[in-house]
KOLROTOR-704773 format. One record per residue (C-alpha): residue in one letter; x, y negated, z. Coordinates in steps of 0.05 Angstrom, whole numbers, plus 32768, in hexadecimal, padded with zeros to 4 digits. Each point is the difference from the previous one (the first is absolute). Layout:
BEGIN
+------+------+------+------+
| mifi |    u |    v |    w |
+------+------+------+------+
|    A |    X |    Y |    Z |
...
+------+------+------+------+
This chain:
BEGIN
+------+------+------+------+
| mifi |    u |    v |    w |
+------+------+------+------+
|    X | 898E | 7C30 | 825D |
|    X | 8018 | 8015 | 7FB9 |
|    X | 8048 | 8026 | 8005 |
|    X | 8036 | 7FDD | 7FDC |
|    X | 8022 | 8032 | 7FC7 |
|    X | 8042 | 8005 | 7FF6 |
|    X | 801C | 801F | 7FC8 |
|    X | 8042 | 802B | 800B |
|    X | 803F | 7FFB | 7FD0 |
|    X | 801E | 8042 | 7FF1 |
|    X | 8041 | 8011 | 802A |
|    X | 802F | 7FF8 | 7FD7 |
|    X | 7FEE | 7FC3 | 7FDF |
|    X | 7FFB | 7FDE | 8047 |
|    X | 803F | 8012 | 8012 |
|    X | 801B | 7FE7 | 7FC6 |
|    X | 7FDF | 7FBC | 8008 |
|    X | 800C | 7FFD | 804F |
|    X | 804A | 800A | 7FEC |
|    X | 7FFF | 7FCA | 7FD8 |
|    X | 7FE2 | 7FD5 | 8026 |
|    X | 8033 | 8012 | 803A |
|    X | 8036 | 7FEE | 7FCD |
|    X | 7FE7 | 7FBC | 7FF5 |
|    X | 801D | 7FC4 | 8028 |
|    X | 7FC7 | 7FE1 | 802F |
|    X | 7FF2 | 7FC6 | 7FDE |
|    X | 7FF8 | 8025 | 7FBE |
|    X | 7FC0 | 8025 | 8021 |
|    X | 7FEA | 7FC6 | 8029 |
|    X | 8016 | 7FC3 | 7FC7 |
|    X | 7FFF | 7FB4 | 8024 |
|    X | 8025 | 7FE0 | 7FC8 |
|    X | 8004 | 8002 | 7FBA |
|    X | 803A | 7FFD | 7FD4 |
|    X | 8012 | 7FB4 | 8004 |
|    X | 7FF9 | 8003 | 8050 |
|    X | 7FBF | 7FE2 | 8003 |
|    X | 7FCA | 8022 | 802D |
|    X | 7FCA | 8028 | 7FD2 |
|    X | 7FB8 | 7FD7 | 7FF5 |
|    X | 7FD0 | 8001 | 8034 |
|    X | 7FC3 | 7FE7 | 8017 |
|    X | 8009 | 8000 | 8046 |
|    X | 8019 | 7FBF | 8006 |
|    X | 7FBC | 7FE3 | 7FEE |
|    X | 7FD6 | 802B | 8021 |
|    X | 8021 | 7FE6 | 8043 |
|    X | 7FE6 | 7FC9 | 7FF4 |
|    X | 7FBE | 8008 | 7FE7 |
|    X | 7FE9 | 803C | 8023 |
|    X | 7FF1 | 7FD2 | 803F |
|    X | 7FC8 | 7FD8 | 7FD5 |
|    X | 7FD7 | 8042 | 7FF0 |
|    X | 7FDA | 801E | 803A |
|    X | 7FD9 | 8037 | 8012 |
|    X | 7FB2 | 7FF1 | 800A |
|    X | 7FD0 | 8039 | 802E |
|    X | 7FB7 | 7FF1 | 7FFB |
|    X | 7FCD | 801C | 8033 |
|    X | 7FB8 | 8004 | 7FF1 |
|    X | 7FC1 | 801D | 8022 |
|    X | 7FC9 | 8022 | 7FD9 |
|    X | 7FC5 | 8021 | 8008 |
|    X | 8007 | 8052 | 8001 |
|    X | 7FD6 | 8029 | 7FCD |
|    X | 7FCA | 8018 | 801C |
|    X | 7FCF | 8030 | 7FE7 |
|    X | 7FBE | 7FDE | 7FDE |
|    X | 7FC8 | 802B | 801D |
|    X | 801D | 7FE5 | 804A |
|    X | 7FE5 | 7FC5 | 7FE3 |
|    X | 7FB7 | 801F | 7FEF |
|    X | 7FC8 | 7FF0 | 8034 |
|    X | 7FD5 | 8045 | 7FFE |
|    X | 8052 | 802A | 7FFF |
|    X | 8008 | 7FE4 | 8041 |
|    X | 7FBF | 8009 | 801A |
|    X | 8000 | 8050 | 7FE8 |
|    X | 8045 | 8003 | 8024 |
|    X | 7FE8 | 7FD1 | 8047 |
|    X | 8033 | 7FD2 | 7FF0 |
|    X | 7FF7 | 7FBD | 8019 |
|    X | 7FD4 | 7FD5 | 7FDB |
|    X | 8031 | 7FC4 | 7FE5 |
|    X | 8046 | 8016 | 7FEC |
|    X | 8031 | 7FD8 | 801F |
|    X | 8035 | 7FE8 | 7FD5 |
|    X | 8036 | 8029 | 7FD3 |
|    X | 8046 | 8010 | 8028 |
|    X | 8034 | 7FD4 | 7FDF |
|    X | 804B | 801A | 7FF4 |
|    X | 803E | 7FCA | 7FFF |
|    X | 8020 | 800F | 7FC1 |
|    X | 804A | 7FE8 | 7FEF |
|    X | 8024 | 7FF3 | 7FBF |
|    X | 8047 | 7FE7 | 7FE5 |
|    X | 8014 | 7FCE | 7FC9 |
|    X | 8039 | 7FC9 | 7FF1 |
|    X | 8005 | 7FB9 | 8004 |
|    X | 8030 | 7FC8 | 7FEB |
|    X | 800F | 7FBA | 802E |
|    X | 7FF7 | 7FC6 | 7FD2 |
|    X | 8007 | 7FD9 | 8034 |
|    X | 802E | 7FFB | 8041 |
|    X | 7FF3 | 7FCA | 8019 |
|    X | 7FB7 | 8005 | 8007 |
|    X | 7FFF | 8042 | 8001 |
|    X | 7FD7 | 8012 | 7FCC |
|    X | 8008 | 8044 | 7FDE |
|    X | 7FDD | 8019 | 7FB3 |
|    X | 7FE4 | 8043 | 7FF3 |
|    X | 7FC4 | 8019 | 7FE0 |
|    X | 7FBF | 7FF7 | 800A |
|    X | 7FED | 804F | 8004 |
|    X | 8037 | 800E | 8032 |
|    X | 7FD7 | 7FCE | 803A |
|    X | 7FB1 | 8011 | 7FDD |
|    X | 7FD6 | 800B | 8037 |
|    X | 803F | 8008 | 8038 |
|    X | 7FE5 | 7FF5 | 804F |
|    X | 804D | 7FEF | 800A |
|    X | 803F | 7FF4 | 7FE0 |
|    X | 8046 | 800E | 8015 |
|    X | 8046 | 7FEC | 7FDE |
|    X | 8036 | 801D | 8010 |
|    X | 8044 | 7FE6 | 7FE9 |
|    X | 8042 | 8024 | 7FE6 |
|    X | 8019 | 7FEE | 8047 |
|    X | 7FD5 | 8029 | 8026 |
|    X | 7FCD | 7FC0 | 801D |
|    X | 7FBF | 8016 | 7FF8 |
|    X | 7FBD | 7FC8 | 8004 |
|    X | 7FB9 | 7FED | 7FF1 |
|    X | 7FEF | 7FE1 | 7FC3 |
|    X | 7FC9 | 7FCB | 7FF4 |
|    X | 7FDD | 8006 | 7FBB |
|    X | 8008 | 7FC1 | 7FDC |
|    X | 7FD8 | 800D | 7FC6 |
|    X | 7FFC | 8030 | 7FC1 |
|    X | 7FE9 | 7FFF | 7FBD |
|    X | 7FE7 | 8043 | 7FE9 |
|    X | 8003 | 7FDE | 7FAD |
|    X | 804B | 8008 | 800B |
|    X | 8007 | 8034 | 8037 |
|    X | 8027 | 7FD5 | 8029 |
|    X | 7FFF | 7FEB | 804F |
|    X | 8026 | 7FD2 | 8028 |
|    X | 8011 | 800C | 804B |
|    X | 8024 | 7FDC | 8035 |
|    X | 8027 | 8014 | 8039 |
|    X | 801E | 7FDE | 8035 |
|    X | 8049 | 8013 | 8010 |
|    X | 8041 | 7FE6 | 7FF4 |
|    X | 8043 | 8009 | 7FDD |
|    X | 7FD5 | 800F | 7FC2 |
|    X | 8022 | 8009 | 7FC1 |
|    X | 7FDC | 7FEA | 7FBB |
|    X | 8005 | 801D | 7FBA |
|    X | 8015 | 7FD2 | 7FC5 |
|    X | 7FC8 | 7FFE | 7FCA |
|    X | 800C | 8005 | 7FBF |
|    X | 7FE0 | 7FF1 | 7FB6 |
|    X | 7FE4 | 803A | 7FF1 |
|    X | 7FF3 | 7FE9 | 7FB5 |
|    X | 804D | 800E | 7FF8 |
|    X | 7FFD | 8044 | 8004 |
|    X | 8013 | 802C | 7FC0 |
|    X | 7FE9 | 8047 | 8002 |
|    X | 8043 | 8025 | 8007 |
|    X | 8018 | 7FD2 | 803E |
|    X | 800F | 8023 | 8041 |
|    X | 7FD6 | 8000 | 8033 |
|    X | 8002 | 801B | 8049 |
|    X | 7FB7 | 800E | 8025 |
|    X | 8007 | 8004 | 804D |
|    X | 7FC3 | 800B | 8028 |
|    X | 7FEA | 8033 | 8038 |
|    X | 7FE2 | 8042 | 7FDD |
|    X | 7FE0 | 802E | 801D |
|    X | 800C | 7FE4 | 803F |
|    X | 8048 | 800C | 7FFE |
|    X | 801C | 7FC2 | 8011 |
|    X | 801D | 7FD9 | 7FD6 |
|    X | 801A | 801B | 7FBF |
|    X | 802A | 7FE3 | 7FBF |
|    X | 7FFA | 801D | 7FBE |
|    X | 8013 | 7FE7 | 7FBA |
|    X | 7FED | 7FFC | 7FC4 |
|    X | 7FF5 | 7FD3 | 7FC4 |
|    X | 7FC8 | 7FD9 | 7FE1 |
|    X | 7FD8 | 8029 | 7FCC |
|    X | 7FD3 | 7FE0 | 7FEB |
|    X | 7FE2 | 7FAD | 8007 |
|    X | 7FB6 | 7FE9 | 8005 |
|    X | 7FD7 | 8049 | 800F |
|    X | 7FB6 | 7FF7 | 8001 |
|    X | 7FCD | 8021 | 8007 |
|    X | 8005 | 8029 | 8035 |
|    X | 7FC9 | 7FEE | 8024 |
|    X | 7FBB | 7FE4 | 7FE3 |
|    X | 8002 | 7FBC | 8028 |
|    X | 8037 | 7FDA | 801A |
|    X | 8036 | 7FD1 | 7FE7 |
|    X | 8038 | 802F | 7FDC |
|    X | 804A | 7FF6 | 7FE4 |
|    X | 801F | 803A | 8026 |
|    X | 8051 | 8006 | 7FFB |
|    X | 8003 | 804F | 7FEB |
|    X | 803F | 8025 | 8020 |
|    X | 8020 | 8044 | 8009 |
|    X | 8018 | 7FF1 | 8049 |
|    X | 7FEA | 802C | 8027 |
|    X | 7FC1 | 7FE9 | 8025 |
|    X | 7FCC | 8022 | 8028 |
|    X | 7FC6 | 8000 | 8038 |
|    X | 8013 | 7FCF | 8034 |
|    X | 8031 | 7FDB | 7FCD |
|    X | 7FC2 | 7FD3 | 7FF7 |
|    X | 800A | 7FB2 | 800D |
|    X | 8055 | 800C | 8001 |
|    X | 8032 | 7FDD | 7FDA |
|    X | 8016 | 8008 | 7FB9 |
|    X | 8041 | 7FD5 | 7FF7 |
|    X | 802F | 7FF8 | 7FC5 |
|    X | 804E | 8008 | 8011 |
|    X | 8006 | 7FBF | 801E |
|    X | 7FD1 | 8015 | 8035 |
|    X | 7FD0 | 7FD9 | 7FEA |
|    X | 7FB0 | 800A | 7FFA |
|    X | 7FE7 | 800B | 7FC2 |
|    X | 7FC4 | 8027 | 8012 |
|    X | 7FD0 | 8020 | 803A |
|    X | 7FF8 | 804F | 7FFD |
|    X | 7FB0 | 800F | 7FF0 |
|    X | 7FF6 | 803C | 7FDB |
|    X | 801C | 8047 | 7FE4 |
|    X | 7FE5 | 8035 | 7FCF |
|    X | 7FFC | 8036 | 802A |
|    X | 7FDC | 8046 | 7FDC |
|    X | 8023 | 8024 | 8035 |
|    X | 8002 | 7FD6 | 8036 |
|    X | 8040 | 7FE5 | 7FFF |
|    X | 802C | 7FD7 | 7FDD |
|    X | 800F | 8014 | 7FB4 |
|    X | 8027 | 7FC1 | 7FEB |
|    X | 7FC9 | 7FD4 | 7FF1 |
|    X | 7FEE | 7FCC | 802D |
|    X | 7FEA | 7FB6 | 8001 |
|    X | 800E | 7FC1 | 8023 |
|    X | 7FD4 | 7FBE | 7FFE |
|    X | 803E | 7FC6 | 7FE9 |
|    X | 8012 | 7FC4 | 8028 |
|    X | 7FDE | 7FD6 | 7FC8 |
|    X | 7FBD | 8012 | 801B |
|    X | 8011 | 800E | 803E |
|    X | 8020 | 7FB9 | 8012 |
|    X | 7FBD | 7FDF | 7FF5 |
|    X | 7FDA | 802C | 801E |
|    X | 8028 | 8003 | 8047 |
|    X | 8001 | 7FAD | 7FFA |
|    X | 7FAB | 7FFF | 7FFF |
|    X | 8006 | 803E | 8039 |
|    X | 802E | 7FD1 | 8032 |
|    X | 7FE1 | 7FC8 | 7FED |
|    X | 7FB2 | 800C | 8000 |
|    X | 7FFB | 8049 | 801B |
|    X | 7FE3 | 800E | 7FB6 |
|    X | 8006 | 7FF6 | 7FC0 |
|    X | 7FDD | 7FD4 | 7FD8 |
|    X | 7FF6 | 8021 | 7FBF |
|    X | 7FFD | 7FDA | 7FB8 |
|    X | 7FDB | 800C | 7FC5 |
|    X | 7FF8 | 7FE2 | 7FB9 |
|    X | 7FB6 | 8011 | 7FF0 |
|    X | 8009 | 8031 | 7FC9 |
|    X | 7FF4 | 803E | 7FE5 |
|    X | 803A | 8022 | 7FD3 |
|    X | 8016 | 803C | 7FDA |
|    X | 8040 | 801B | 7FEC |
|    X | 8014 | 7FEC | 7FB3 |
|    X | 8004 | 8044 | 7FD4 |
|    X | 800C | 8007 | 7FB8 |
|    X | 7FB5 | 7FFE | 7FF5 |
|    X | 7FF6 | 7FC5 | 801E |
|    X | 803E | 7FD5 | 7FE8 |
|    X | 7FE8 | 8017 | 7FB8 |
|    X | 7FC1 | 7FEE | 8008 |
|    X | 801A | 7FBE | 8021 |
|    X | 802A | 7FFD | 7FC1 |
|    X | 8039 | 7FE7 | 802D |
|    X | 804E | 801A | 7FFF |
|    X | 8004 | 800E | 8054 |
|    X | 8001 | 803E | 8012 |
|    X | 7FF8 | 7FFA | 804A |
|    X | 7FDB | 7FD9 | 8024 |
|    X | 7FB7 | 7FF9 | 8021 |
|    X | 7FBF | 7FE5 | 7FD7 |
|    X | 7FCE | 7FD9 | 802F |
|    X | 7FC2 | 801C | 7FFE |
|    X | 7FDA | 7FD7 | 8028 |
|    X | 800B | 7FB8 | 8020 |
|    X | 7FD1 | 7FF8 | 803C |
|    X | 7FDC | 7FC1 | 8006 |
|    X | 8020 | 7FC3 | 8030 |
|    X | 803C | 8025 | 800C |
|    X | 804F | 7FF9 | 7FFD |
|    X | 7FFE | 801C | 7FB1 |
|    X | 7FC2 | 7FCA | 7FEF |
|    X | 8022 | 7FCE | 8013 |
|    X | 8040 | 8009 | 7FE5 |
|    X | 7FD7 | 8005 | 7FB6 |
|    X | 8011 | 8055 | 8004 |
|    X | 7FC4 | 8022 | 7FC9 |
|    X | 7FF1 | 8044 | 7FF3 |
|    X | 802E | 801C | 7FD1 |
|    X | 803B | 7FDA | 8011 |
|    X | 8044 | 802E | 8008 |
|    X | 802B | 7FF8 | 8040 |
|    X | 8047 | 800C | 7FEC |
|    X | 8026 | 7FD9 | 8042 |
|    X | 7FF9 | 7FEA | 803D |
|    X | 8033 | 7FC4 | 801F |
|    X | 802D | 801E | 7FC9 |
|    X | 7FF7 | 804A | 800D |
|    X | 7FED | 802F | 7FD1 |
|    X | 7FBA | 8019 | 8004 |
|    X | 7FF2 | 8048 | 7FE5 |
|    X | 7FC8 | 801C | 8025 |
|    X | 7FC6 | 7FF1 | 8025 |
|    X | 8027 | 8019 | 8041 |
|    X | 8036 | 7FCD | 7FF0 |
|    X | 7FC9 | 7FC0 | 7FFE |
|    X | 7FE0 | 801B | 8048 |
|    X | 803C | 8000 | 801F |
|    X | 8015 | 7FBC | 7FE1 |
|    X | 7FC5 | 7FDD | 8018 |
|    X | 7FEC | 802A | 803E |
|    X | 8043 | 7FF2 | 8022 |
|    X | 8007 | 7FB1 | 7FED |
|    X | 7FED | 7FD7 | 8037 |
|    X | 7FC2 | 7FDC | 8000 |
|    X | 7FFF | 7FC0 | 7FE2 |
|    X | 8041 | 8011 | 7FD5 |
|    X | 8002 | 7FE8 | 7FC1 |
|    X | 8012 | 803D | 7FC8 |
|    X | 8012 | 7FF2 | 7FB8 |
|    X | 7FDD | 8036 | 7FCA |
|    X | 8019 | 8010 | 7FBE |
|    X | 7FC0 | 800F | 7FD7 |
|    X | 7FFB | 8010 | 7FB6 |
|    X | 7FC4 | 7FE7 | 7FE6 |
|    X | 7FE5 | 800E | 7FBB |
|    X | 8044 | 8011 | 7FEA |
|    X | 8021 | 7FC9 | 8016 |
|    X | 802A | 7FF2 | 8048 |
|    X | 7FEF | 7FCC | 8034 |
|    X | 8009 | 7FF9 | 804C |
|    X | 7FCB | 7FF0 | 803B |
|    X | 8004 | 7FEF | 8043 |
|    X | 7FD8 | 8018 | 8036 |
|    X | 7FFB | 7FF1 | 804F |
|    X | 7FF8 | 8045 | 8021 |
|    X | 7FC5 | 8006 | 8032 |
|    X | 7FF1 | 801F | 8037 |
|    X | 7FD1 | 803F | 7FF7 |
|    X | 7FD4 | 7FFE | 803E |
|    X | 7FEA | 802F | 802B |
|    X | 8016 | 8025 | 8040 |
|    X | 8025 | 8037 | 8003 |
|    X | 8004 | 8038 | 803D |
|    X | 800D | 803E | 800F |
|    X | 7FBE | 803C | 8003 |
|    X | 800C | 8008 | 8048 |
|    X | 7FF7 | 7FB3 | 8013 |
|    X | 7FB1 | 800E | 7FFB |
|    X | 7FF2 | 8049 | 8003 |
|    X | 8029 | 8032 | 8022 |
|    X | 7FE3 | 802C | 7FBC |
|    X | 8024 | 7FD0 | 7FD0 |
|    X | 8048 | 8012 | 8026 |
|    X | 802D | 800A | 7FC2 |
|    X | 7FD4 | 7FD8 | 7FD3 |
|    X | 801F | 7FAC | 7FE9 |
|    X | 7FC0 | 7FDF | 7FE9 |
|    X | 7FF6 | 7FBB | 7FE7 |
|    X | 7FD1 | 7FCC | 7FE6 |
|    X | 7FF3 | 801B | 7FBA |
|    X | 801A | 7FBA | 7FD4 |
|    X | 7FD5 | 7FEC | 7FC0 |
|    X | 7FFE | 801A | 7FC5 |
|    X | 8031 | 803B | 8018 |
|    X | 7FDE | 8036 | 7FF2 |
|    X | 7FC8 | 800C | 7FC5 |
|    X | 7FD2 | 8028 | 802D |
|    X | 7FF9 | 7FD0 | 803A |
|    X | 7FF7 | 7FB6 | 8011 |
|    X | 7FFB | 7FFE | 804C |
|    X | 801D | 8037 | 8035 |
|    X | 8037 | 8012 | 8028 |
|    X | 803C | 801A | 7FD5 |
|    X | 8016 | 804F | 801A |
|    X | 804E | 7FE6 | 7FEA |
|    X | 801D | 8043 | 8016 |
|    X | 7FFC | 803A | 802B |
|    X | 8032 | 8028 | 8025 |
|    X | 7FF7 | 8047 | 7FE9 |
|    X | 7FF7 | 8025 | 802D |
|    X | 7FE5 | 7FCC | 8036 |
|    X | 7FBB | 7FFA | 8020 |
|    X | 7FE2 | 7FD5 | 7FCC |
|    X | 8018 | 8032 | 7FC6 |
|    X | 7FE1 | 8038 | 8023 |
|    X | 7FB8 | 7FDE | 8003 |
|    X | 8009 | 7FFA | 7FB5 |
|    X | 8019 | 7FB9 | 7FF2 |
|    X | 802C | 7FF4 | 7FC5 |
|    X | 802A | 7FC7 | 7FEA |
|    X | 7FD8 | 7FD5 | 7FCD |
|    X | 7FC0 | 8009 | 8028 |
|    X | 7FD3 | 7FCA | 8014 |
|    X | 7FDC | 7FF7 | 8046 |
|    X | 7FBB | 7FDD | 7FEE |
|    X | 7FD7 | 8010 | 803B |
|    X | 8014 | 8017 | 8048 |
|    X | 7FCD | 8020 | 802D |
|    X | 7FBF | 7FE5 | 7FCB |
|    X | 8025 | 7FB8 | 8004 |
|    X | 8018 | 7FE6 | 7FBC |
|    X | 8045 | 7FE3 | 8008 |
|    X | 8029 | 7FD9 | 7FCB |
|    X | 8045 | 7FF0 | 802B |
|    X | 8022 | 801E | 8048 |
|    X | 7FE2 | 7FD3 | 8028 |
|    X | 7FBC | 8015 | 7FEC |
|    X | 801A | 804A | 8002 |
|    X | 8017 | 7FF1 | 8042 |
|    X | 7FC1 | 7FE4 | 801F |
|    X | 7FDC | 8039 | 7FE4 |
|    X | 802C | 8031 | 8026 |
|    X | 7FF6 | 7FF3 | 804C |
|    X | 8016 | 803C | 8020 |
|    X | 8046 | 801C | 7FDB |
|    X | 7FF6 | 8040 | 801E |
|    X | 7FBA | 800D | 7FEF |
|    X | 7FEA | 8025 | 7FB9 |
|    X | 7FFE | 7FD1 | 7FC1 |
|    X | 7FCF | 8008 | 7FC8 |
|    X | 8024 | 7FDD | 7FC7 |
|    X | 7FE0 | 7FF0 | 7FB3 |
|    X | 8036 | 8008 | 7FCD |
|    X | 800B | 7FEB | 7FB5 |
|    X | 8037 | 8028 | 7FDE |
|    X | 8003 | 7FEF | 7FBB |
|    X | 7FC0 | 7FEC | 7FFA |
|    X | 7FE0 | 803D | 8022 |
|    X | 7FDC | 7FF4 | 8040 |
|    X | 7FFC | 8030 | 8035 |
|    X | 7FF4 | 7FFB | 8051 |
|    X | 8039 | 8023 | 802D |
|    X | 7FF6 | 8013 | 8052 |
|    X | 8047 | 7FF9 | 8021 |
|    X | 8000 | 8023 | 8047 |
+------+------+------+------+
């Protein structure tokens, strides 16, 4: 336990400043009012009210112990007499703590992230009131980091959801979550920063940036604006040290709505896409282009019978909006798209050749399954996988998609990294889950997978 330092004030200067203090009337140390009577700002008042919609979320999980590799080795346990099969590794039940938000009472259905429930036996929420129960999983999308529960209790109390696209960076904000393990905790803070990418390689990004305090466990809590209102869900920190340095990042309610509506509704998401391939708009380019934008994304590539063919999209045309919204950066469009429903119709400001025009285009659905590593091999715990879509990568065609991969985590360990591509499981080739699946019968038994990473193929034995 680290000791807790005070620092001493010389004598005399105490006394002189307890003596003061003694001097003062009570309510000039302890103030209530200020000078026109009324009582002094605080933010109590709303967090009475919306502390009871932001719980406190305990997963368990069971994994396998380490266990040495020569235990593993036929002629080691022969030279030592032990018996001739090893049985199975010990498992351990391992806990952790994170945050969650009721969306809704009345069903019961509570929002956190995705990584706070990944890979969780069992799930418990506890509530500001001291209930404790077990959660069901609705569904999660690991492209947002987001994960929808439900519990089943009553006298619930719901948080009021706000547009996030409101938000101005210097607006208060107050985070309130569960860190460390705590219990639950408010801090404050305001908005730093709006639309952070980046961050990670994959994923869907527009992070709210903020200097409230957040930290380990704060994960899947509530940011809300003075009103009390959500604006965003607590994901991530920049953490050199550890622990919290004023920099941390919230997904907004503008992607999150959408997302939680597809998780209730369908237990998944069904993701859209466009059918092309863009780059950012530099100075280079929008000379070359001889065009006056200077943001922007330049379609490289429009990918036969999809959304972008049909709505008359070419190779070279410049995306500057979406529906209205400014588009800057490649980040901005696969956001745009990737969280519009399917079948949506979105309206695209394009320069082309110079000149400005608008296209329409019906957003499809991208195909594919998506699941989690440890839904087919207890070796791919930690690993989300999916069919690999076309023309999504340059250095593949057909495969599962490695989407991302919990550092850390089994999967990580045996050497998989995000961007990989499964194309044959245990001398099977496989080009989707299913096929991944039916190549894997026993989850606990070693997997000889054939990887392409970039275009570099290479066979690894996960044990």
């Amino acid at each position: 336990m680290q000791a807790i330092r005070f620092r001493r004030l010389p004598v005399p200067a105490f006394l002189i400043l307890l003596g003061m203090l003694l001097a003062l009337p009570a309510q000039a140390v302890l103030p209530r009012i200020i000078g026109d009577g009324q009582e002094l700002p605080s933010l109590a008042p709303m967090l009475e009210e919306v502390s009871p919609a932001v719980v406190n979320i305990a997963t368990f999980a069971r994994v396998r112990a380490h266990q040495n590799p020569l235990m593993q080795d036929p002629f080691f346990r022969r030279f030592f007499n032990l018996p001739d099969q090893p049985g199975q590794m010990p498992e351990r039940r391992t806990a952790s703590a994170g945050s969650g938000v009721i969306v809704d009472a009345k069903n019961g259905y509570v929002l956190t992230n995705a990584h706070v429930v990944r890979n969780a036996d069992e799930v418990e929420v506890t509530l500001v009131d001291g209930r404790t129960m077990k959660a069901e999983v609705v569904g999660t999308d690991s492209g947002v980091d987001l994960a929808v529960l439900k519990v089943e209790a009553d006298n619930l109390v719901e948080i009021k959801i706000a547009d996030s696209t409101t938000l101005r960076v210097g607006d208060f904000v107050i985070a309130i979550g569960n860190p460390f393990g705590l219990g639950q905790t408010v801090t404050s803070g305001i908005v730093s920063a709006l639309g952070r990418t980046g961050l990670r390689i994959d994923g869907y990004e527009n992070f709210i940036q903020t200097d409230a305090s957040i930290n380990p466990g704060n994960s899947g809590g509530a940011l809300v604006n003075l009103r009390g209102e959500l604006v965003g869900i607590n994901t991530a920190i920049i953490a050199p040290a550890g622990g919290n340095i004023g920099i941390g990042f919230a997904i907004p309610t503008e992607m999150a709505g959408n997302v939680m509506m597809q998780l209730i509704e369908n237990g998944e998401v069904r993701r859209g896409v466009l059918g092309v391939t863009v780059q950012d708009l530099g100075p280079e380019l929008a000379e070359a282009f001889d065009v006056e934008q200077k943001s922007g994304v330049v379609v490289s590539q429009v990918l036969d019978n999809s959304a972008a063919s049909e709505a008359g999209l070419q190779p070279g045309d410049i995306v500057t909006a979406v529906d209205g919204k400014p588009i800057t950066r490649a980040a901005d469009l696969r956001n745009r798209v990737g969280l519009s429903p399917v079948g949506e119709q979105v309206r695209l400001d394009i320069v082309r050749d110079g000149k400005s025009r608008q296209v329409v285009a019906v957003i499809r659905e991208t195909g594919g399954q998506t699941a989690d590593g440890n839904a087919v091999s207890e070796h791919l715990r930690g690993a989300s996988i999916r069919d690999l879509r076309d023309g999504e990568v340059d250095y593949a065609s057909k495969g599962v998609l490695v989407e991302d991969v919990e550092d850390g985590s089994a999967a990580w360990r045996a050497g998989l990294r995000r961007g990989d591509v499964i194309i044959n499981a245990n001398r099977k080739d496989v080009e989707n889950v299913d096929q991944l699946r039916a190549a894997v019968p026993d989850q606990d038994a070693a997997l000889l997978l054939r990887l392409n990473r970039s275009g570099g193929m290479f066979f690894v034995v996960l044990r």
